[in-house]
N, C-alpha and C positions, 0 to 999 in steps of 0.2 A: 504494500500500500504506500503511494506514493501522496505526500501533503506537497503544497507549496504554501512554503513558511509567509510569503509574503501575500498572500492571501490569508491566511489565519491572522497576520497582525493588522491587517487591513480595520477587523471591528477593534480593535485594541487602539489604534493609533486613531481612529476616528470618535469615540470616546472620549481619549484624554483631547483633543482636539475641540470637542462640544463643550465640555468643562470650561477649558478657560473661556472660550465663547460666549458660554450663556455669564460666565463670570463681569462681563464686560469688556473684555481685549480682545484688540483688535491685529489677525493674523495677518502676519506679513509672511509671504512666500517669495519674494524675486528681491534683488539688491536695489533695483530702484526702489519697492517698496519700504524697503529699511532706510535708506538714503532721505526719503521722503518725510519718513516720519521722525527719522533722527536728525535730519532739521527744523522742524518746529519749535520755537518760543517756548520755557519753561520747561518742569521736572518730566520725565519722560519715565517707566516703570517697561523695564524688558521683562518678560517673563519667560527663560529657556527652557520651553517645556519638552519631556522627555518619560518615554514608557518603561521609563526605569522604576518597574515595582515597588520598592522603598523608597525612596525619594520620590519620586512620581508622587506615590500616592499620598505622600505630605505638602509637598508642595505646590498640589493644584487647589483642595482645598484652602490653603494658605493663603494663594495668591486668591483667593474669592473672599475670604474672611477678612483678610488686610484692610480692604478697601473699607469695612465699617469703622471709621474714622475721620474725625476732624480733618484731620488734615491728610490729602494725599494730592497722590503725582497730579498733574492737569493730562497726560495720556498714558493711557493703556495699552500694548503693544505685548505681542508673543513672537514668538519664531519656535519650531519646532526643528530641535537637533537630528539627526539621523533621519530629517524625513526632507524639510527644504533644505538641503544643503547648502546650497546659493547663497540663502536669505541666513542663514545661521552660519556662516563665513563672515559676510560682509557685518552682521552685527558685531561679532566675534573683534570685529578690526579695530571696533571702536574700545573696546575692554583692556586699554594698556595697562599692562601691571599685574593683570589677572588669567591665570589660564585657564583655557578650555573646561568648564564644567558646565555638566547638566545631570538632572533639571538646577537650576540657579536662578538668580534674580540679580538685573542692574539697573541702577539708577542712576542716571542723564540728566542735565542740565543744560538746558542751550547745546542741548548735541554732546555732553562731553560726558566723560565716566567721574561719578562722587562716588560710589560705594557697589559693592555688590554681597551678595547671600550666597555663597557660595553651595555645592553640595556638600560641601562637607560640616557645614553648617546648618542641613537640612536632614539630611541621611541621621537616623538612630534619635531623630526628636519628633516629638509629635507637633501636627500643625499650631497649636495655641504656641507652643514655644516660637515657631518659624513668623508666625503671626506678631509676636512680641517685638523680634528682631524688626521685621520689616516698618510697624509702625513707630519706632527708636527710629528709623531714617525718616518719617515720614513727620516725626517733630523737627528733627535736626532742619530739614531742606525740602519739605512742600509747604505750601501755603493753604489755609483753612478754606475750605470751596463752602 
């Protein structure tokens, strides 16, 4: 019996994919669409989302819970690692200082890298912790909407 793996992750990657969706974030698939929105005015919130079972599964509720706050980003924004490659490169380029991880979180100012949630600061906690983290940035450097 023959599967094709990428047909079984098909419903798994469109899942985690609806989540941050219905969460409010807005998919970016191609480098102009990162380029687009990582030009815009004010704090920007990445979301690199990723079907990585432990992680994944804290940090998409996270990134949906974070948002019940005072203060957060002015945009919302995903990219999916291992899936738009393109669009999760080009975001990637902007993250100096920081390597490659997913699922993660960065936060942009006028296009530029302030802080990131890395995985390894998501992996082995539960979302209210990651949740904790993300609104500590969300006093530091968003403004009250």
């Amino acid at each position: 019996m023959s599967m094709d793996f990428n047909f079984f992750m098909n419903d798994v990657v469109n899942q985690a994919r609806q989540e941050i969706v219905s969460a409010g974030y807005k998919e970016l698939k191609t480098t102009a669409e990162v380029e687009e929105a990582f030009a815009q005015k004010g704090t920007t919130l990445v979301m690199i989302n990723s079907v990585c079972g432990c992680a994944g599964g804290v940090a998409r509720p996270a990134a949906a819970h974070a948002l019940h706050y005072d203060k957060r980003p002015d945009h919302l924004v995903t990219v999916f690692a291992g899936q738009d490659k393109e669009a999760t490169e080009t975001a990637r380029s902007y993250f100096t200082g920081y390597p490659p991880s997913s699922p993660s979180f960065a936060l942009l100012k006028d296009g530029k890298i302030i802080t990131m949630v890395e995985r390894h600061q998501i992996e082995g906690f539960d979302p209210a912790s990651v949740v904790a983290k993300l609104q500590n940035e969300f006093e530091k450097h968003c403004e009250e909407l």
